[in-house]
Structures are given as structure tokens and as C-alpha cells.
PALUM-654133 format. One record per residue (C-alpha): residue number from 1; residue in one letter; chain; x negated, y, z. Coordinates in nm, 2 decimals, always signed. Layout:
<pts>
i: NUM, aa: A, ch: A, x: X, y: Y, z: Z
...
</pts>
This chain:
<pts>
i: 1, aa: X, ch: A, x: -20.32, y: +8.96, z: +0.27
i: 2, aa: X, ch: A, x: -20.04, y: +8.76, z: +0.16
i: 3, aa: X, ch: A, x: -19.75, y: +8.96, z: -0.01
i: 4, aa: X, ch: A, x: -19.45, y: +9.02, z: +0.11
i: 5, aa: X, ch: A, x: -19.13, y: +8.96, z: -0.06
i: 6, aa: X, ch: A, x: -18.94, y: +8.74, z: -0.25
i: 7, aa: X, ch: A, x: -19.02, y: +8.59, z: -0.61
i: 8, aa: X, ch: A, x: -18.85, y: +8.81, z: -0.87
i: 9, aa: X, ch: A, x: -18.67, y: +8.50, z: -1.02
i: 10, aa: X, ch: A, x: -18.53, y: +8.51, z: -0.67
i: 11, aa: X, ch: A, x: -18.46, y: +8.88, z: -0.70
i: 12, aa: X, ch: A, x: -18.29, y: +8.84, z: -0.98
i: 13, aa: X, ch: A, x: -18.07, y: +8.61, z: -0.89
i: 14, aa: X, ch: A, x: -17.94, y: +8.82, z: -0.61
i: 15, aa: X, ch: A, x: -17.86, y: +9.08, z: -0.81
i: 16, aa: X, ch: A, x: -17.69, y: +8.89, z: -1.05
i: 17, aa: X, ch: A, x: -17.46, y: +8.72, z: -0.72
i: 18, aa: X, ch: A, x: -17.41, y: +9.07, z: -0.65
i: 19, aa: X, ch: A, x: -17.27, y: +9.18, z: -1.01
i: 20, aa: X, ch: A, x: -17.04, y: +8.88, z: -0.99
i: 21, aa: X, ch: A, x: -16.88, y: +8.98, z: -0.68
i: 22, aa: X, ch: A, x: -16.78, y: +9.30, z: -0.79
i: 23, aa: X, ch: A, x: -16.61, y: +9.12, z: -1.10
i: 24, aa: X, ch: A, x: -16.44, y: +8.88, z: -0.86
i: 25, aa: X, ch: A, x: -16.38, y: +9.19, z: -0.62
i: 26, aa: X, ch: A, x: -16.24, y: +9.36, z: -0.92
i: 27, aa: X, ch: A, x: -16.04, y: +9.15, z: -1.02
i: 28, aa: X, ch: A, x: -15.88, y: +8.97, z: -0.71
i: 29, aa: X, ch: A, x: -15.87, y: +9.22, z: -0.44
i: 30, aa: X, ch: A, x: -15.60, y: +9.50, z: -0.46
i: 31, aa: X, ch: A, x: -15.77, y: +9.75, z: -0.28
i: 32, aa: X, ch: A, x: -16.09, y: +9.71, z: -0.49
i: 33, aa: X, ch: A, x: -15.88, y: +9.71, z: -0.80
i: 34, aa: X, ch: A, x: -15.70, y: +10.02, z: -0.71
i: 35, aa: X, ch: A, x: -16.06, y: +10.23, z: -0.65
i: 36, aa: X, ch: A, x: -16.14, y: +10.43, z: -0.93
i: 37, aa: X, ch: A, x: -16.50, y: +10.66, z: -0.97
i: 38, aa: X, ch: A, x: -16.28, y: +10.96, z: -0.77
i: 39, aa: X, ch: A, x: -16.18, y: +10.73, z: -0.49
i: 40, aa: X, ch: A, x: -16.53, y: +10.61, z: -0.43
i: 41, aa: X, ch: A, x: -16.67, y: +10.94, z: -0.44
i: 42, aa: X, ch: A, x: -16.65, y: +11.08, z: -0.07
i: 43, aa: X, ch: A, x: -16.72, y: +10.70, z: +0.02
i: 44, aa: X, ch: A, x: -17.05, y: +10.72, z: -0.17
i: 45, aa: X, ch: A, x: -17.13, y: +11.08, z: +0.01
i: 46, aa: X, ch: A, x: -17.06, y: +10.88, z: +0.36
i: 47, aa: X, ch: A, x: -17.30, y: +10.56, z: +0.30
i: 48, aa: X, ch: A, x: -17.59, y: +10.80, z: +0.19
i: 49, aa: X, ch: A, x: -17.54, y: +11.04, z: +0.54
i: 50, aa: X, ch: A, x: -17.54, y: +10.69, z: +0.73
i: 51, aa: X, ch: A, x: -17.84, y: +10.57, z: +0.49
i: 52, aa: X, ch: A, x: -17.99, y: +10.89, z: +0.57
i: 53, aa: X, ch: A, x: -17.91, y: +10.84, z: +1.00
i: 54, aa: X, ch: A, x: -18.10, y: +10.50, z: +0.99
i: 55, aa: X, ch: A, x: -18.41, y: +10.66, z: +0.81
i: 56, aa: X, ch: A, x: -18.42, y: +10.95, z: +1.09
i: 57, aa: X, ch: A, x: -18.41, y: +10.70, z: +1.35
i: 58, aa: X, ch: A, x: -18.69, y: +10.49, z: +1.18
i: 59, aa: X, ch: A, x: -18.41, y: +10.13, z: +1.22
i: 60, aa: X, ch: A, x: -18.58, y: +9.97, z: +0.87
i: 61, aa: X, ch: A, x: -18.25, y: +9.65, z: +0.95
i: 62, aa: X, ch: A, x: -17.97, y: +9.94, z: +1.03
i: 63, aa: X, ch: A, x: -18.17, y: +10.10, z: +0.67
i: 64, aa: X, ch: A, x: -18.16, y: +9.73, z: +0.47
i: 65, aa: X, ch: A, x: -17.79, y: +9.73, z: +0.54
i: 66, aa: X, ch: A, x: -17.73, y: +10.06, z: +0.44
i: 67, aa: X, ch: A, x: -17.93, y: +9.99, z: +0.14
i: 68, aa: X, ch: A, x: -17.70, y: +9.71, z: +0.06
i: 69, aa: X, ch: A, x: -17.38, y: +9.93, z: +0.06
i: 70, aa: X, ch: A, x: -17.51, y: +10.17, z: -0.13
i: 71, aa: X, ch: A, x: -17.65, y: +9.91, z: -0.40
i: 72, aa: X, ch: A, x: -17.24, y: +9.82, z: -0.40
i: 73, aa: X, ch: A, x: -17.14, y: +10.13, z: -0.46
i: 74, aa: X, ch: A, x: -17.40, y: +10.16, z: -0.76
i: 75, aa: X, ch: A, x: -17.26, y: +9.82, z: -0.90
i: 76, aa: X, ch: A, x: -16.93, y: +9.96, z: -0.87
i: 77, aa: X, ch: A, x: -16.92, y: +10.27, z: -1.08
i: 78, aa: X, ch: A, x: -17.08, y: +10.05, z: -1.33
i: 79, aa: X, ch: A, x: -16.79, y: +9.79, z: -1.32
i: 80, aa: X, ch: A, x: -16.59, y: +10.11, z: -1.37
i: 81, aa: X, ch: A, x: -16.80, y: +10.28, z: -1.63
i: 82, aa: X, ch: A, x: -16.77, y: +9.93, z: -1.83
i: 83, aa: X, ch: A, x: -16.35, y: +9.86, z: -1.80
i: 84, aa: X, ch: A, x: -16.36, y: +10.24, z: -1.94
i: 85, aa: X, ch: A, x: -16.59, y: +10.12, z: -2.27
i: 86, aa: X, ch: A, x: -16.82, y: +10.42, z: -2.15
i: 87, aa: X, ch: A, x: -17.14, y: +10.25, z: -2.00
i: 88, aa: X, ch: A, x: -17.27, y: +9.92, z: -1.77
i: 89, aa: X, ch: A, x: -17.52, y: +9.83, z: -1.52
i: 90, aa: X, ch: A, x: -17.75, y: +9.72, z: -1.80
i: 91, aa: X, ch: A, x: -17.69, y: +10.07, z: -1.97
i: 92, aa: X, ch: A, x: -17.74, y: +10.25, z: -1.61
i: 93, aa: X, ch: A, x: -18.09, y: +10.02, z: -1.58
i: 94, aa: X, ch: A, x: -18.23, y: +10.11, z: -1.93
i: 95, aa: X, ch: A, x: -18.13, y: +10.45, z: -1.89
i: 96, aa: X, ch: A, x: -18.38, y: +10.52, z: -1.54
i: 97, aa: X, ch: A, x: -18.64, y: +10.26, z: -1.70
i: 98, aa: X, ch: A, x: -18.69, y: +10.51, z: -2.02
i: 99, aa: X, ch: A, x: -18.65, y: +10.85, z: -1.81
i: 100, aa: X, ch: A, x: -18.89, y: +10.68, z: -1.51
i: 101, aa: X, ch: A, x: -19.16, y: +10.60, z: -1.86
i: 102, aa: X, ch: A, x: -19.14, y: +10.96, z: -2.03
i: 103, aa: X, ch: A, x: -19.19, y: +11.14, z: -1.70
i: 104, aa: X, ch: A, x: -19.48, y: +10.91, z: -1.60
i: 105, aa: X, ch: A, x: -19.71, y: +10.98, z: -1.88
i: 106, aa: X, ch: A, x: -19.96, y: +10.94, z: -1.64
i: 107, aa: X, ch: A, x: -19.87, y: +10.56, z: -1.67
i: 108, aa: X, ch: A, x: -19.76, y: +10.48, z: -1.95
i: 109, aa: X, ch: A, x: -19.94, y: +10.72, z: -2.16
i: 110, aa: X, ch: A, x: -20.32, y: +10.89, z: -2.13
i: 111, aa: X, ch: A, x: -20.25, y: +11.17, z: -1.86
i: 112, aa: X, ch: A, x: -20.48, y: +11.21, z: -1.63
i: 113, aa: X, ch: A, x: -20.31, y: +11.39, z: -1.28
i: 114, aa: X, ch: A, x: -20.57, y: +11.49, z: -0.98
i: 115, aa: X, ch: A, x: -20.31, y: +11.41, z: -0.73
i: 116, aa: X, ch: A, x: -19.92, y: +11.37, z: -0.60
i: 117, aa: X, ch: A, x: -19.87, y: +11.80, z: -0.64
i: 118, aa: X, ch: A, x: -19.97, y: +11.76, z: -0.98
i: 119, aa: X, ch: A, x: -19.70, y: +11.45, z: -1.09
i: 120, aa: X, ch: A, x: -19.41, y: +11.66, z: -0.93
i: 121, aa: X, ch: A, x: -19.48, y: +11.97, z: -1.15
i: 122, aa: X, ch: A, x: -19.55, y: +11.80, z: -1.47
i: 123, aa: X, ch: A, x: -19.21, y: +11.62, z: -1.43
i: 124, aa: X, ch: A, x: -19.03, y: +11.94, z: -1.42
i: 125, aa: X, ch: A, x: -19.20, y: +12.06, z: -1.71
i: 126, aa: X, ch: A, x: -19.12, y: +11.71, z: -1.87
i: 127, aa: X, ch: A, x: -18.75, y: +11.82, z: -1.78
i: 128, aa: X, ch: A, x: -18.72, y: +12.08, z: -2.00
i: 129, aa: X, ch: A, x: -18.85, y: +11.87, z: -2.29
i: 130, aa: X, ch: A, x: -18.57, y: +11.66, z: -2.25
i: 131, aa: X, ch: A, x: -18.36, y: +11.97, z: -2.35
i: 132, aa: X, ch: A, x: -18.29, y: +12.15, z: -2.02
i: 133, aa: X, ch: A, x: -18.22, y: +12.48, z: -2.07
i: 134, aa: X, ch: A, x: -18.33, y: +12.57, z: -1.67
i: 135, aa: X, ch: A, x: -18.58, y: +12.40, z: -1.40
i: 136, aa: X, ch: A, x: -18.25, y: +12.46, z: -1.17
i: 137, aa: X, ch: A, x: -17.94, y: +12.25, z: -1.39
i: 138, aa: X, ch: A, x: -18.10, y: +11.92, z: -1.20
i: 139, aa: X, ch: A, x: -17.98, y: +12.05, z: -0.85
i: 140, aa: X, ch: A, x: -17.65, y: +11.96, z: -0.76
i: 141, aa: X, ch: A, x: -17.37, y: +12.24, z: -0.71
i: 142, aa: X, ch: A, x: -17.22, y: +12.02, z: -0.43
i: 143, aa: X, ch: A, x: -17.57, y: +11.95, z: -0.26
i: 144, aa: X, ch: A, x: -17.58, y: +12.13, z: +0.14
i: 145, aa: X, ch: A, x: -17.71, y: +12.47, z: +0.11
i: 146, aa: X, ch: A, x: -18.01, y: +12.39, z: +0.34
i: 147, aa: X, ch: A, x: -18.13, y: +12.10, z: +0.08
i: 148, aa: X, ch: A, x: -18.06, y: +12.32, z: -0.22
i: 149, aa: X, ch: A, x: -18.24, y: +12.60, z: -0.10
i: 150, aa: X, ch: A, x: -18.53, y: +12.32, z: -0.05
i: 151, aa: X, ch: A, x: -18.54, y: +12.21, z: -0.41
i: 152, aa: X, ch: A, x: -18.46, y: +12.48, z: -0.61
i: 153, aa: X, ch: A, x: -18.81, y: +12.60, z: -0.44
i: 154, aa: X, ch: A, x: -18.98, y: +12.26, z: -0.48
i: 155, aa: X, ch: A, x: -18.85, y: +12.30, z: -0.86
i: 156, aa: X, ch: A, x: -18.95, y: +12.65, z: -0.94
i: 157, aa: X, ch: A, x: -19.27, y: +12.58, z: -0.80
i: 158, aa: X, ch: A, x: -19.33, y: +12.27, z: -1.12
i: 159, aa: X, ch: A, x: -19.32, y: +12.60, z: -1.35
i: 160, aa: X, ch: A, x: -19.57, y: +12.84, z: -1.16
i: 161, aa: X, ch: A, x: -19.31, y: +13.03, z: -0.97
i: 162, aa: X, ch: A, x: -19.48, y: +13.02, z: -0.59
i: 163, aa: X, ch: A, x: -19.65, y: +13.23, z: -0.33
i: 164, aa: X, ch: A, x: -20.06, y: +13.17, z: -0.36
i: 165, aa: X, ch: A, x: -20.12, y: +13.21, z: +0.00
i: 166, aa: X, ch: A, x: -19.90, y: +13.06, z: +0.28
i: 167, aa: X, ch: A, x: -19.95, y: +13.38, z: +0.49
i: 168, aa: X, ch: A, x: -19.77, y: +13.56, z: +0.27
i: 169, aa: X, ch: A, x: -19.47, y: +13.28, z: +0.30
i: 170, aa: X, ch: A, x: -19.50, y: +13.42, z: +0.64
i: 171, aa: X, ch: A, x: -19.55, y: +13.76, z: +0.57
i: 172, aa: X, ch: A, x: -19.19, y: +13.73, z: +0.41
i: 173, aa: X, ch: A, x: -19.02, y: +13.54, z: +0.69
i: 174, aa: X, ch: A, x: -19.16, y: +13.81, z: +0.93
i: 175, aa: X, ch: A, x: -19.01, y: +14.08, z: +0.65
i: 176, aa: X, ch: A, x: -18.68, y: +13.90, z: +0.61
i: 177, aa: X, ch: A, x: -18.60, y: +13.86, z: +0.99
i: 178, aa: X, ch: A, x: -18.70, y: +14.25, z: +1.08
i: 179, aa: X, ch: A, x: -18.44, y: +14.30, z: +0.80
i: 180, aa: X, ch: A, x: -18.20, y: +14.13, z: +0.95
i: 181, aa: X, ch: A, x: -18.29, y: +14.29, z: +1.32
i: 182, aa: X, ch: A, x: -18.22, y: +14.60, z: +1.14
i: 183, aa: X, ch: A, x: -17.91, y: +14.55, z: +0.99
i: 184, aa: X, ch: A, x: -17.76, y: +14.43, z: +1.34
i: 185, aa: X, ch: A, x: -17.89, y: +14.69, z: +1.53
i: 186, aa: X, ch: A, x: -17.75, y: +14.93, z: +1.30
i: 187, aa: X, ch: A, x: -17.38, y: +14.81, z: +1.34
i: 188, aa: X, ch: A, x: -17.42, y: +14.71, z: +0.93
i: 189, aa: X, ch: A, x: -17.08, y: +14.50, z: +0.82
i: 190, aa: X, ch: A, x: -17.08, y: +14.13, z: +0.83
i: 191, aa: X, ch: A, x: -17.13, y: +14.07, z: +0.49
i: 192, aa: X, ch: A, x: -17.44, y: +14.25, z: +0.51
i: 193, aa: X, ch: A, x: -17.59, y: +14.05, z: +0.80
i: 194, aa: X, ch: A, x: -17.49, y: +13.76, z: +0.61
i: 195, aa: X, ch: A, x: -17.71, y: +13.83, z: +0.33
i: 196, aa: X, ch: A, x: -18.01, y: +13.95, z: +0.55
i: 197, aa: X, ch: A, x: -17.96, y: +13.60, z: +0.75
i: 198, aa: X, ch: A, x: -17.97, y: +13.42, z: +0.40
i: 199, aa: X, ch: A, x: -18.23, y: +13.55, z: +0.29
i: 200, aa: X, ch: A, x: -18.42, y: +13.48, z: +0.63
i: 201, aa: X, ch: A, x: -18.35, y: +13.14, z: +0.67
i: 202, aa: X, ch: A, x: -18.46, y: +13.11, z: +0.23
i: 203, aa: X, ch: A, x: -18.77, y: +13.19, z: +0.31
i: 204, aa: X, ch: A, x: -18.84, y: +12.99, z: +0.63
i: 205, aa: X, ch: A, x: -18.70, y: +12.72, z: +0.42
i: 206, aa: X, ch: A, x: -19.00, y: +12.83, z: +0.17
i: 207, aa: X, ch: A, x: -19.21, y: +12.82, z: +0.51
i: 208, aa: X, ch: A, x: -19.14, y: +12.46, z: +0.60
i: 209, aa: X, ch: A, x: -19.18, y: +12.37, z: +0.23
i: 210, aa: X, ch: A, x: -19.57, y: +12.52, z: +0.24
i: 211, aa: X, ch: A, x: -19.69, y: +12.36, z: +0.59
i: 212, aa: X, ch: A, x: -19.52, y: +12.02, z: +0.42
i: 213, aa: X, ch: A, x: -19.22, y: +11.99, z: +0.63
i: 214, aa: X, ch: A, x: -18.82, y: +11.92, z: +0.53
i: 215, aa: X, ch: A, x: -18.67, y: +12.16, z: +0.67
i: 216, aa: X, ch: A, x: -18.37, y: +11.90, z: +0.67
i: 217, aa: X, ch: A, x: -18.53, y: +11.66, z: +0.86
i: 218, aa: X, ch: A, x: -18.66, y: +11.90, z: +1.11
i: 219, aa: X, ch: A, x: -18.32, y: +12.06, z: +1.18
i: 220, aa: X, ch: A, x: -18.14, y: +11.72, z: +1.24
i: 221, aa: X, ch: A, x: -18.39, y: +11.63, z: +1.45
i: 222, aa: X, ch: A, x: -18.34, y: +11.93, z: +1.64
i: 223, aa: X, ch: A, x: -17.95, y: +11.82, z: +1.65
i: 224, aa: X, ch: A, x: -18.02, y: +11.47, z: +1.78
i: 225, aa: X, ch: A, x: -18.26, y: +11.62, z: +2.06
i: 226, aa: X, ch: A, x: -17.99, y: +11.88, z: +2.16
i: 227, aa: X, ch: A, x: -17.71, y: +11.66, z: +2.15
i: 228, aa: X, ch: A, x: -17.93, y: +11.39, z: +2.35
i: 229, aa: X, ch: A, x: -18.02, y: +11.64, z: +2.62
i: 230, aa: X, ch: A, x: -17.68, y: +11.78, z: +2.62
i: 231, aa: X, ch: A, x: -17.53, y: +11.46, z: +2.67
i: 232, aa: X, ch: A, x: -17.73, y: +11.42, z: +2.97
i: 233, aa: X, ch: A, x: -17.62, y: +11.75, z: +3.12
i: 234, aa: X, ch: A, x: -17.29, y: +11.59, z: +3.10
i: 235, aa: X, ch: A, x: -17.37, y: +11.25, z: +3.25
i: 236, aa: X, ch: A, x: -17.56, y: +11.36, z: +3.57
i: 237, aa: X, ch: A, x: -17.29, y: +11.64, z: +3.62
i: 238, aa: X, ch: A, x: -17.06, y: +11.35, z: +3.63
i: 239, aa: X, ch: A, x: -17.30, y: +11.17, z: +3.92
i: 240, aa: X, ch: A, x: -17.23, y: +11.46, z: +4.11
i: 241, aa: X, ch: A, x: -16.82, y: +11.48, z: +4.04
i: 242, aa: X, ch: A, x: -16.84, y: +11.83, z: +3.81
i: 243, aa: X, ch: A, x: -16.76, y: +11.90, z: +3.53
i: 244, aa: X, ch: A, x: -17.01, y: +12.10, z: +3.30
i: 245, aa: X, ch: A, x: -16.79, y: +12.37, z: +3.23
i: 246, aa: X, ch: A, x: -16.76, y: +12.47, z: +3.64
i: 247, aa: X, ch: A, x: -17.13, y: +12.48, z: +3.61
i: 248, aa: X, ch: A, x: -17.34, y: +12.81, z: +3.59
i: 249, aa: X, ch: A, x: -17.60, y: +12.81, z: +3.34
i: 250, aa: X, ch: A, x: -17.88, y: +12.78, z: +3.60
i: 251, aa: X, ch: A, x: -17.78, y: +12.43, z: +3.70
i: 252, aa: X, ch: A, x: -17.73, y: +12.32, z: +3.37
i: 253, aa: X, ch: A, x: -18.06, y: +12.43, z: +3.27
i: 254, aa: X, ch: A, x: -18.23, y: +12.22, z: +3.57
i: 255, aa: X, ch: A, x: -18.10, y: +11.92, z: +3.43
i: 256, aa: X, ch: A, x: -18.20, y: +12.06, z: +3.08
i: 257, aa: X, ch: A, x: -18.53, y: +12.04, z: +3.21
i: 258, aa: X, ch: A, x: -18.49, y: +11.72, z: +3.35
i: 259, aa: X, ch: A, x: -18.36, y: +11.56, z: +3.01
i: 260, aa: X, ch: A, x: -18.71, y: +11.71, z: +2.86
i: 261, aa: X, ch: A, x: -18.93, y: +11.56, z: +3.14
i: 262, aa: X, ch: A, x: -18.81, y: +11.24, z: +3.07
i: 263, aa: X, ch: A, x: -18.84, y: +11.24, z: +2.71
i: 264, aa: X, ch: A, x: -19.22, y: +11.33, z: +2.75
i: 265, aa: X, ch: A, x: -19.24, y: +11.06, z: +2.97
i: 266, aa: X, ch: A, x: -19.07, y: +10.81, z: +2.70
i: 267, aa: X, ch: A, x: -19.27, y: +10.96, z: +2.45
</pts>
């Protein structure tokens, strides 16, 4: 099978057009000159949510462009990191190359590893050689809670912290959620509910986790379903002149059902 791809001289070479750009976007362009590592920072956040849109939705061109954007924002806190004296791209580089060595002993050293499981836990153990004080400093604060809940469990588990069974993942969702049926029906505060709801939705995090799910992934494809049907509600309400909010439940429901059919039938 012939290989795909081009020749790294090639590769090269575009990344080096790349880093010269951003010296002559630097340099030339007020509002790239004005941008500091701040500025970029909720820009950053945006290209990885659209990054992340195009993977959902399986578009590998919509995902090469996205790719591409992010790359520039890479390049670009290095152009900053290098006006400030403080790092550059080839610091950034050699930095993952020596961390991606050390926690591949496996590799580049005489490991042996029986499978995939076994890499992920040996790296956080590798983490805490490299001086961290707690499996849990490598999850970021400003991560969404549904994704931290996710890998603080994915990183606990690289230390021995997990359930041996899944049914007793399940035996604590099933715990959690008559907790929380509890706490409702017994008038309990809000703050209370609110912790019994946290807790559920931990451990069906924990759940997805064991049956090898994201729960992430699963819960935004729940959104693009509902917001697909919903949208339909709306347009063939508006083949009929109404408006969905004159509706009763029942006929939004039939074309509910109707949105459903013909996604079976798409496939």
C-alpha cells in the first residue's frame, strides 16, 4: 500500500512558511502586533470547541482547517514567549519530544506493556516522578465540569484508585440517584439536591467511563439530535402557519416522532 503523505523535507518546509508568517504577521499587521498571550486566550478556547464540532460530525476537511488555526495559535504564543526572552517554538518542540520519550519507556526504553490500559496508568505514575505532588495538578481548573469529572477518574484510576466490578459502578449510580429521589421528595433545600445531583451524575460519569464511553461526546450528541429534531418541530409547524409555542405538546410530539422516523430511515 503506498503511503500517504507528504515527504518530511516537504513538511518541514511548511512549517517553517508557517513560522515566517507569524514573524511577518508580527511585525506588519497592527492587530496581530497588538495580541498578547491574554488576548489570544478565549480565541484559543473558541478554535478548539469548533476543532472539537468538526470531529463530532466526522468532516476530516472542516477538521484539517481547524487543525490549521489552531497550529497558528500554537506558533503564536511561541512568537510571544520569544519577544518576552522566556521560550520559542524550538524550546516548546524539545520540551513535548523529551516528556513524549520519558513517559514512553515502552519505546524508548525496555518496558514491556500488555496493552493500551496499561500505557495510560504507567504514564500517571511516570507523572509523579517528574515531581508532582498529586495524580490531579494535571487537570485543568478551567476545564468543563463534565470533562474534569472524566479525567480526574481516568487519572485516579493510573494509581489503583477504581471499582473492580462495573456492577458496582452501577450499584453506585442506582445508590446516588435514590439519594437524590430522597432528598426531593423530602422537601430537602437546594443546596442539598445539588450535591445529591452531583454526585449522581459523578458516578454515571464513572459509568460511561467503564462501558468505554465519553460521556462528553455522548451528551453533545444528545444536543445535536435534540436540537436537529427540535428544529424540525419548528419547520413543519411553519408548513402549517403555527407557531410552536400555540401548539400542545401532543402535536409537537407527533412531529417529534416524525423527526425520529426519518432519521432511522437516513441512518
Amino acid at each position: 500500500m503506498k503511503k500517504f503523505g507528504a515527504p518530511m523535507e516537504e513538511k518541514l518546509k511548511a512549517f517553517e512558511r508557517l513560522l515566517n508568517i507569524m514573524d511577518d504577521l508580527r511585525q506588519g499587521c497592527p492587530w496581530d502586533r497588538e495580541q498578547t498571550f491574554e488576548s489570544l486566550r478565549h480565541l484559543t478556547l473558541e478554535e478548539v470547541f469548533e476543532l472539537s464540532d468538526a470531529i463530532l460530525d466526522k468532516n476530516l476537511e472542516e477538521i484539517k482547517k481547524e487543525l490549521g488555526d489552531l497550529m497558528l495559535h500554537i506558533v503564536f504564543y511561541a512568537k510571544l514567549g520569544e519577544e518576552q526572552k522566556a521560550f520559542d517554538i524550538k524550546d516548546v518542540l524539545d520540551h513535548i519530544a523529551e516528556k513524549l520519550i520519558f513517559r514512553h519507556p515502552h519505546i524508548y526504553g525496555d518496558v514491556k506493556v500488555a496493552g493500551a490500559d496499561e500505557v495510560k496508568d504507567n504514564w500517571e505514575k511516570l507523572k509523579i516522578k517528574e515531581g508532582k505532588k498529586s495524580v490531579l495538578e494535571g487537570v485543568p481548573v478551567s476545564l468543563p465540569p463534565l470533562l474534569k469529572a472524566y479525567r480526574m477518574q481516568e487519572k485516579v484510576k493510573g494509581v489503583g484508585f477504581e471499582w473492580k466490578e462495573r456492577s458496582q459502578v452501577w450499584d453506585k449510580v442506582m445508590e446516588e440517584m435514590n439519594e437524590l429521589k430522597h432528598e426531593v421528595e423530602n422537601g430537602a433545600d437546594k443546596d442539598k439536591m445539588e450535591d445529591e445531583l452531583g454526585d449522581l451524575l459523578f458516578a454515571l460519569v464513572n459509568y460511561a467511563r467503564y462501558i468505554g464511553v465519553n460521556p462528553d461526546d455522548a451528551l453533545e450528541r444528545t444536543n445535536k439530535k435534540f436540537k436537529s429534531r427540535f428544529q424540525f418541530i419548528e419547520q413543519e409547524a411553519a408548513k402549517e402557519g403555527k407557531d410552536p409555542k400555540d401548539m400542545t405538546l401532543e402535536e409537537m410530539d407527533m412531529f417529534w416522532n416524525k423527526a425520529k422516523e426519518l432519521e432511522r430511515k437516513l441512518g
